[in-house]
Wavefront OBJ file of the C-alpha trace (Angstrom):
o trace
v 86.693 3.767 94.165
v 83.501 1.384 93.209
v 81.235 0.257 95.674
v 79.952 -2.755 95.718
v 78.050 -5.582 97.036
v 79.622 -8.555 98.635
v 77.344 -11.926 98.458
v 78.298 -12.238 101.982
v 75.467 -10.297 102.491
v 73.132 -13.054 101.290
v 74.685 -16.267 103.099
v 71.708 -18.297 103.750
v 69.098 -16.357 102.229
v 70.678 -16.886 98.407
v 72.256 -19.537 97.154
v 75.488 -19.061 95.653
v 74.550 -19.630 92.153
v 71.473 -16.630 92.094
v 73.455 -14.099 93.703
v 74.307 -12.383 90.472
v 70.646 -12.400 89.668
v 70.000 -10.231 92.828
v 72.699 -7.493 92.208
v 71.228 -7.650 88.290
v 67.651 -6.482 90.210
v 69.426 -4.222 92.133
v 71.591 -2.873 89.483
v 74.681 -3.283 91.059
v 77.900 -3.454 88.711
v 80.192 -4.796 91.225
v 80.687 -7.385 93.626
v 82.493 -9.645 95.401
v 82.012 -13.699 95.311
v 81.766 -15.408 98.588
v 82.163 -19.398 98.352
v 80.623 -20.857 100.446
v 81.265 -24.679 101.092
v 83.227 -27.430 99.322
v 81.040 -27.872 96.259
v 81.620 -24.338 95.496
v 85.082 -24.867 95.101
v 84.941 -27.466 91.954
v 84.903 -26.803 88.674
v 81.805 -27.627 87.512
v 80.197 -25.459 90.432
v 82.480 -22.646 89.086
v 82.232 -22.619 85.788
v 78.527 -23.087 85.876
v 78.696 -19.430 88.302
v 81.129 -17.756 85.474
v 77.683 -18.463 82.576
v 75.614 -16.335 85.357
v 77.871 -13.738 85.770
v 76.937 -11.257 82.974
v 78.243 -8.108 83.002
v 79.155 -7.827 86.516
v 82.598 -6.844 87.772
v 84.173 -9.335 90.488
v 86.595 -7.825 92.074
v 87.265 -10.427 94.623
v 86.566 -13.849 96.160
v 86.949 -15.406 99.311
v 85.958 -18.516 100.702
v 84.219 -19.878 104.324
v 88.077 -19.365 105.455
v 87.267 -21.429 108.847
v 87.209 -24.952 106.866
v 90.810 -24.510 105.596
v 92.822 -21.854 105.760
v 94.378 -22.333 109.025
v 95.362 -25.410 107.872
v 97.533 -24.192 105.422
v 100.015 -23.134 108.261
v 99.583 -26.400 109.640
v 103.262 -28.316 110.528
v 102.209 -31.748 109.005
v 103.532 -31.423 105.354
v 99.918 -33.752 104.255
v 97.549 -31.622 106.624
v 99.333 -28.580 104.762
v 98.863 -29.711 100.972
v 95.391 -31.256 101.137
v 94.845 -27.382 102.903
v 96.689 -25.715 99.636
v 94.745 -27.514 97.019
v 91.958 -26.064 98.019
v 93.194 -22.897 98.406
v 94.162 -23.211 94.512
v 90.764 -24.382 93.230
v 89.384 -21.166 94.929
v 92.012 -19.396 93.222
v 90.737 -20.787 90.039
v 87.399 -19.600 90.877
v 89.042 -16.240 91.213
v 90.417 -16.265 87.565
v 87.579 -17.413 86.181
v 85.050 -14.909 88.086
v 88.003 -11.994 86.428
v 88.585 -11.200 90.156
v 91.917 -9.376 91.001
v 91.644 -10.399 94.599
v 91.604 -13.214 96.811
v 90.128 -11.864 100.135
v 92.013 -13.916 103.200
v 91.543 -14.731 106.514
v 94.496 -17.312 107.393
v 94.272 -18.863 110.958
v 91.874 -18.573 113.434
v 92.485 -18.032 117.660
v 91.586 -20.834 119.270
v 92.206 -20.170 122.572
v 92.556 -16.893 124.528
v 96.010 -16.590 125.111
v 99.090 -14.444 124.084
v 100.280 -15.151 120.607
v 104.229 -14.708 120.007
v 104.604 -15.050 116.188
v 107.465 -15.169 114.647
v 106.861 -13.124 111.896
v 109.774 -14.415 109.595
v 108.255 -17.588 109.337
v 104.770 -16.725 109.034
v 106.037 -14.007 106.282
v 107.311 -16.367 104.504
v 104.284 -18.512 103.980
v 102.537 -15.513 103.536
v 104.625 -15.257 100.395
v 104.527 -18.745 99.218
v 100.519 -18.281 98.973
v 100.793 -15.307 97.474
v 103.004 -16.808 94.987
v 100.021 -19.553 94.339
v 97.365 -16.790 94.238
v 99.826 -14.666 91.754
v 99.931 -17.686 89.585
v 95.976 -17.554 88.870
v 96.380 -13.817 88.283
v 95.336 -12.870 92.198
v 96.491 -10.807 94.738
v 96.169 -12.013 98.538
v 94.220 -9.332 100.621
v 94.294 -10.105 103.979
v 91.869 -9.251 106.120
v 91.623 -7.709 109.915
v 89.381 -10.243 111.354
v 88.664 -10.136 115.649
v 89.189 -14.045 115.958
v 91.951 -14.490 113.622
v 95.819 -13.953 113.644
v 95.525 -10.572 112.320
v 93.252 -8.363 114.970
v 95.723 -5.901 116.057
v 97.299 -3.324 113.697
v 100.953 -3.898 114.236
v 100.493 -7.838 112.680
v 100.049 -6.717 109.406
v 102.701 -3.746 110.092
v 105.079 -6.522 111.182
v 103.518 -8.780 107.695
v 104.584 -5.874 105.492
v 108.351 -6.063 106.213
v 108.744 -9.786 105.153
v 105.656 -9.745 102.068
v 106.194 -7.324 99.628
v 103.212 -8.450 97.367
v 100.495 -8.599 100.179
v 97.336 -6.388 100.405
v 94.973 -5.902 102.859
v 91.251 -5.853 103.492
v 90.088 -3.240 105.927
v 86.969 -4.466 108.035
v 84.948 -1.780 109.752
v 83.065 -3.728 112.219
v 85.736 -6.183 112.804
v 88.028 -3.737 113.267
v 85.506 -2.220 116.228
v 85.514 -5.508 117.635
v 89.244 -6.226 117.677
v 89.192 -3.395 120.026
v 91.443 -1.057 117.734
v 90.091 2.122 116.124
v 89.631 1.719 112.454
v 91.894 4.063 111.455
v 95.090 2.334 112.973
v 94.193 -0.335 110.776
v 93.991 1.977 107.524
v 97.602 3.597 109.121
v 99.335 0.375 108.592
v 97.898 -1.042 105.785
v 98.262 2.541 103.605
v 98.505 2.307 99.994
v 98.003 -2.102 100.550
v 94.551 -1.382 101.031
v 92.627 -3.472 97.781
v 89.237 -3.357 99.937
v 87.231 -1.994 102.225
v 84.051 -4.353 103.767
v 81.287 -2.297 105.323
v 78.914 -2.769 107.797
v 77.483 -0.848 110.827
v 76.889 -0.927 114.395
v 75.223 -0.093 117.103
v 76.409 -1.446 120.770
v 77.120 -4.426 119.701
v 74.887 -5.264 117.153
v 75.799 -5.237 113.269
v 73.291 -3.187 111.412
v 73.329 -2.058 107.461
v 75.333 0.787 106.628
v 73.498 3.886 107.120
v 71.701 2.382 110.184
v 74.099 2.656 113.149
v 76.651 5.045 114.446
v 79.643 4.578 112.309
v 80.475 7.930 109.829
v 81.290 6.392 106.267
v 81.827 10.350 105.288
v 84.565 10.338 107.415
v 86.277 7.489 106.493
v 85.673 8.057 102.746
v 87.399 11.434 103.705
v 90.265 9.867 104.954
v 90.360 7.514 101.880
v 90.404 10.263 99.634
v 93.175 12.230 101.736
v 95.682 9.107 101.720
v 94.656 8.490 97.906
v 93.951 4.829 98.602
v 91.514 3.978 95.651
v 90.301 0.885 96.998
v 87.079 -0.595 95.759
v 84.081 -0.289 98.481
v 81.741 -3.239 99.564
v 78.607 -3.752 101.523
v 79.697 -6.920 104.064
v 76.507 -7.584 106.276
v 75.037 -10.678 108.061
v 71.367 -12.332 106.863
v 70.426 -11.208 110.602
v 70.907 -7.418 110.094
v 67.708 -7.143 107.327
v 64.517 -8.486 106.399
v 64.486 -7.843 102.780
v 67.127 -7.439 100.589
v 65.740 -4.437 99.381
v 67.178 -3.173 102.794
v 70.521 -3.893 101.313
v 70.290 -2.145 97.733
v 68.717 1.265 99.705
v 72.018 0.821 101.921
v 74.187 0.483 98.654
v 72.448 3.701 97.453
v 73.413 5.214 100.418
v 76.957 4.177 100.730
v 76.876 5.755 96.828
v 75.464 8.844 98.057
v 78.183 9.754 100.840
v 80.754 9.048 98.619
v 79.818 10.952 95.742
v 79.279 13.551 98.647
v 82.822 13.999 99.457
v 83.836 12.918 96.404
v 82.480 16.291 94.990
v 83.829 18.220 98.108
v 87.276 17.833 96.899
l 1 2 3 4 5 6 7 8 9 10 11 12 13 14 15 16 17 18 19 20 21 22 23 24 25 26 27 28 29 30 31 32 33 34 35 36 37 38 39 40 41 42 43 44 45 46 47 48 49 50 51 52 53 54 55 56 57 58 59 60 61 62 63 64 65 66 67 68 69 70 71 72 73 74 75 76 77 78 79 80 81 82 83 84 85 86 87 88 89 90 91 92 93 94 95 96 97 98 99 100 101 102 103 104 105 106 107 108 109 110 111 112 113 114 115 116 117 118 119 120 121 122 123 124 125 126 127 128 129 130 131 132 133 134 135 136 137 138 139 140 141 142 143 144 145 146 147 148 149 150 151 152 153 154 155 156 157 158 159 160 161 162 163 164 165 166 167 168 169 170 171 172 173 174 175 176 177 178 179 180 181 182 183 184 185 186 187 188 189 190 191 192 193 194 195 196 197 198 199 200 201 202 203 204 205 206 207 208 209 210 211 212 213 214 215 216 217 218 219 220 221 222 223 224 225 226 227 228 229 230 231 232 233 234 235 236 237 238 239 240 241 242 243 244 245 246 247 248 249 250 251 252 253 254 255 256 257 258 259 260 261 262 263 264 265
């Protein structure tokens, strides 16, 4: 397991293109890429980010998932293309960051209702995209998110039958605010897991790692005992620091626990 920094974490407070600068202060090796609009998805934007890159590991990218990604389960064969090439130039920007990953969220709940999915169907777009992602050198990781399809274990339980190639993204705090425990997230996703996003909480207010009530030892612990080596990264809002020195002392910290029970075993 790594641990890393996601430049999430810095959504309006660092542009796109000095992220990598920051993690080189904070000597962080490894990170994931968060794209953040349109222009971020061309080529120019993304092969101007690969020159700033250095020596830093990407392990994964994801995009602002709300402006397309449902769409590419929309019925209208036009709605659904325009959608899937722009899923493909972010799964350019993948390949050309080295990232193994492509961190998704697919659609979004609109309304509150029940949801009946028929899981054959959505499976098997599931698997077209991950064909796409596969051809750029990607996985798709998809990740437990409390207003999207997938915020309730047994979706990506039911996923799993029908995509044999998917991987998942485990989401503390969204998790928490699905309603599910965390760890009946990590039971269904097992060995898929390719990522884990931290963040912390108190009531119900998102806080840096190290600064709320969650226990990381424990869940590092558990990662250990099911011998999921998934890579470890740092997922907070602007709102949850002042400085992002706040965020490399909560990276040291997230470093410390794990090299805790790391050496316990």
């Amino acid at each position: 397991m790594r641990v890393g920094i996601s430049t999430a974490s810095f959504f309006n407070r660092v542009a796109t293109e000095n992220c990598f600068n920051i993690l080189k202060q904070m000597q962080v090796d490894t990170c994931e890429v968060l794209l953040n609009t349109f222009s971020e998805y061309e080529k120019p934007f993304v092969d101007a980010l690969v020159s700033r890159k250095g020596d830093i590991y990407v392990h994964s990218v994801q995009a602002l998932a709300a402006q397309f990604e449902p769409q590419l389960f929309n019925t209208n064969p036009r709605v659904r293309a325009d959608a899937e090439l722009i899923f493909r130039k972010v799964c350019y920007a993948g390949a050309m960051l080295g990232a193994k990953f492509y961190t998704f969220h697919g659609p979004s709940r609109l309304k509150r209702r029940n949801y009946a999915f028929d899981f054959i169907k959505v499976g098997d777009r599931i698997n077209a995209l991950c064909e796409i992602a596969q051809s750029y050198g990607l996985r798709l990781s998809y990740e437990n998110v409390h207003w999207t399809y997938f915020n309730y274990p047994d979706y990506f339980r039911q996923l799993k039958k029908q995509c044999p190639s998917l991987c998942g993204t485990l989401n503390v705090t969204q998790a928490i605010r699905s309603g599910y425990d965390v760890y009946k997230y990590l039971d269904v996703m097992e060995d898929r897991v390719s990522t884990v996003h931290l963040c912390d909480y108190f009531k119900d207010d998102t806080l840096l790692p190290g600064k709320g009530k969650f226990n990381f030892e424990k869940l590092f612990k558990e990662l250990d005992k099911r011998d999921i080596n998934a890579h470890l990264f740092i997922e907070v809002y602007s709102k949850d620091y002042k400085d992002v020195n706040e965020v490399k002392d909560s990276y040291d910290y997230i470093r410390r626990t794990l090299m805790t029970v790391q050496q316990s075993f």
